[in-house]
N, C-alpha and C positions, 0 to 999 in steps of 0.2 A: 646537837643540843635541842629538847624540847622546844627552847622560848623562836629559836631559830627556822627550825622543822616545821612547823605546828602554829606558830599564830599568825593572824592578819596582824593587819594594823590596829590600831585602838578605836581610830575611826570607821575602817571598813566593818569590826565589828558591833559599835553604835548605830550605825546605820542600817546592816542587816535587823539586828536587832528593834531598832525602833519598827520599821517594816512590818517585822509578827509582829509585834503590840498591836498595830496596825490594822492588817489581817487576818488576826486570830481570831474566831465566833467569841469561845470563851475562852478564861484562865487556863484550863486545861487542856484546851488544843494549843493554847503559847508556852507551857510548861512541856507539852510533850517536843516541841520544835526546840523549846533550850536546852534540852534534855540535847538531843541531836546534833546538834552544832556546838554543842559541848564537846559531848565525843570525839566528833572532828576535830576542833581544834586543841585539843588533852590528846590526842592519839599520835601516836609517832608509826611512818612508812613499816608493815610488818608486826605492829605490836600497840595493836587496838584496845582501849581502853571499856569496860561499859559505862556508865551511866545512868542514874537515876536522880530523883528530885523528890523530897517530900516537902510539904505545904498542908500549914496548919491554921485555918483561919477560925475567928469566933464565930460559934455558933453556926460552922461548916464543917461536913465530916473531911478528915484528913484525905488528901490530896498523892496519889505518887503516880510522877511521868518519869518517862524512861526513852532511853535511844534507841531500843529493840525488844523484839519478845524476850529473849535472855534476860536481858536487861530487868524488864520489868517483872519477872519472875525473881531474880534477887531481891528487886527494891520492895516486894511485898513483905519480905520478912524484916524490915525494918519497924513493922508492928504485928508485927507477929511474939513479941517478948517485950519483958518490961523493960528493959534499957539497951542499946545501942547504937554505933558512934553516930547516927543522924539525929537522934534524940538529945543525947549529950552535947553536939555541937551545936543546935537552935534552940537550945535549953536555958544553956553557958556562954552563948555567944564567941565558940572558941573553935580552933583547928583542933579536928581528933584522927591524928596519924596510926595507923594499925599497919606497923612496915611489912608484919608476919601475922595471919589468923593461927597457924600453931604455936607461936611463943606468944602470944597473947591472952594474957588471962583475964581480963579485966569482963569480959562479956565471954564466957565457955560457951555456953548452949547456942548462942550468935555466931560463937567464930567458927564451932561446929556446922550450923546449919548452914554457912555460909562456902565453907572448905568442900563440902559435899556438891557444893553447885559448882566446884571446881576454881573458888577463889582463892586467893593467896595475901591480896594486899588489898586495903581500904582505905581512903580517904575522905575524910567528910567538914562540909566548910560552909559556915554559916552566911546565910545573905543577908545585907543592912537593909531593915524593913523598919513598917510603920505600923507605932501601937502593940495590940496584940497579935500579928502576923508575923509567922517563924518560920522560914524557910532553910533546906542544907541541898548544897550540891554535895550529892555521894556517887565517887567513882571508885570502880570494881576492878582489877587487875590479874589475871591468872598467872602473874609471879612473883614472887617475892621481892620488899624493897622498890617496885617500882613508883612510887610515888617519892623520892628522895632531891633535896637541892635544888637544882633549879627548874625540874619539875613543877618540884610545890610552890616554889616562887610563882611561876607562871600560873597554878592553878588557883593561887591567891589574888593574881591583879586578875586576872579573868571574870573572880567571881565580884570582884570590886566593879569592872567594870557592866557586869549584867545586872547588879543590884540593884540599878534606874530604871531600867527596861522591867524587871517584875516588878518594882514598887508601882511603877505605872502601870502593868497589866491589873494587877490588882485590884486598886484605887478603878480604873475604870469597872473591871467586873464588879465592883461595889454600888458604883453610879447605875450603871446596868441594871441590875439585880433591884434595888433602892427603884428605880422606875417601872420596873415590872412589876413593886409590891404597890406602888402607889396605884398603878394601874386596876390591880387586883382589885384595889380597895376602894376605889372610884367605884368602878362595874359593881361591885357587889350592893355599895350605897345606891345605886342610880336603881335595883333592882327591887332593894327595898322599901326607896323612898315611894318606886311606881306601886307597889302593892299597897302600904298605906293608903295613898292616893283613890286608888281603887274599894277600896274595904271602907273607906269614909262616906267616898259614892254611896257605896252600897247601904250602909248602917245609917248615915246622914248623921254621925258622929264626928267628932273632936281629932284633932291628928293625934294626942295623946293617947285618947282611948282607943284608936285604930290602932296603935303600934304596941298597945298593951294586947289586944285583941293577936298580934301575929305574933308577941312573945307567947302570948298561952297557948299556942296551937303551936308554937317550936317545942316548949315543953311537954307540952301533951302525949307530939306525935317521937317527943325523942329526936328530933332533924336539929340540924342548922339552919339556925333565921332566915340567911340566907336562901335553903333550898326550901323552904314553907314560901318566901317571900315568889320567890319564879313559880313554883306552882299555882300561886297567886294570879300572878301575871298569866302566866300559859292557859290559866282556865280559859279568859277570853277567848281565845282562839288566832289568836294575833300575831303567834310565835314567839319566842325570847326576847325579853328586851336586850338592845343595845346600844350601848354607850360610844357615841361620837367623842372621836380627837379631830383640833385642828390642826393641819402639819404634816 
């Protein structure tokens, strides 16, 4: 039986799990290892399952890992059409069972596109996230029916119990990202506040009318503030400016 074959323990896989959160650079290098150890533990001895994941964050283009090339060569036509079961199920927040892609009508040009890569059965299962962040584990089977019973049982507490591990990969790639923009935007300030700086020197002018002075030459020249502002800077001869962290 699947649950018997095929899983760890609930804690071996928390803890694996926590680990890639861990060690993962970004979301997408921890999406492609859940993707993978998905597989493994949805696979039974002889009759390998594939794997894929899509991830939909705001204001991020969508997201798909996979357990293999095969793999991710299916999970691309997951947006490749305007509906199908990964979109349905982190839509809906629901299991979309496809036991058979030829008696299944609900998605033709999917179940089509899908039977040509040599599928038969699909499975696709919503993970519990945060906000506007929608995720579905979708596995792939080259036979019919095999997603049935205590299968699907097992592929429902699986994804229960991975849904902490990616709220947390997440949540971190946010924090991540959210620091790297702060970053961005520190450097850019520090770059323009030194040209100001410089152009008051120079003009023996007002900081107002100095920073009106590098808006009208961003306009002028058609650039970004910013890239008038380092030119600014660079004329000196002095090289880029840079902006100190401490830490």
């Amino acid at each position: 039986m699947a649950r018997e074959s095929t899983a760890k323990t609930d804690t071996s896989i928390a803890e694996h799990l926590h680990e890639l959160v861990l060690n993962s650079s970004d979301v997408e290098d921890f999406l492609n290892e859940l993707a993978q150890v998905s597989a493994r533990n949805l696979s039974e001895p002889g009759d390998g399952i594939l794997c894929a994941i899509t991830l939909l964050r705001q204001r991020k283009a969508a997201t798909v890992a996979s357990s293999s090339p095969e793999a991710k060569a299916i999970g691309q036509l997951e947006y490749e059409f305007g509906e199908t079961p990964s979109m349905t199920a982190y839509t809906a927040q629901e299991i979309v069972h496809v036991p058979d892609v030829q008696d299944d009508g609900r998605w033709p040009e999917y179940s089509s596109a899908v039977f040509a890569q040599g599928v038969r059965s699909v499975l696709a299962l919503p993970f519990e996230l945060e906000g506007g962040t929608k995720a579905a584990l979708v596995l792939y089977s080259r036979r019919p029916q095999r997603f049935e019973s205590r299968v699907l049982e097992f592929a429902e507490d699986f994804v229960r119990q991975t849904s902490l591990a990616l709220r947390l990969a997440v949540r971190f790639a946010h924090y991540s990202e959210t620091a790297a923009n702060l970053r961005a935007t520190l450097e850019s300030r520090t770059v323009i506040d030194m040209a100001v700086g410089i152009i008051m020197a120079q003009n023996r002018c007002s900081q107002h009318d100095a920073f009106q002075i590098l808006k009208t030459a961003s306009s002028t020249r058609n650039s970004k503030l910013h890239d008038v502002a380092a030119a600014v800077v660079n004329s000196l001869g002095q090289g880029p400016a840079r902006t100190h962290y401490d830490g």
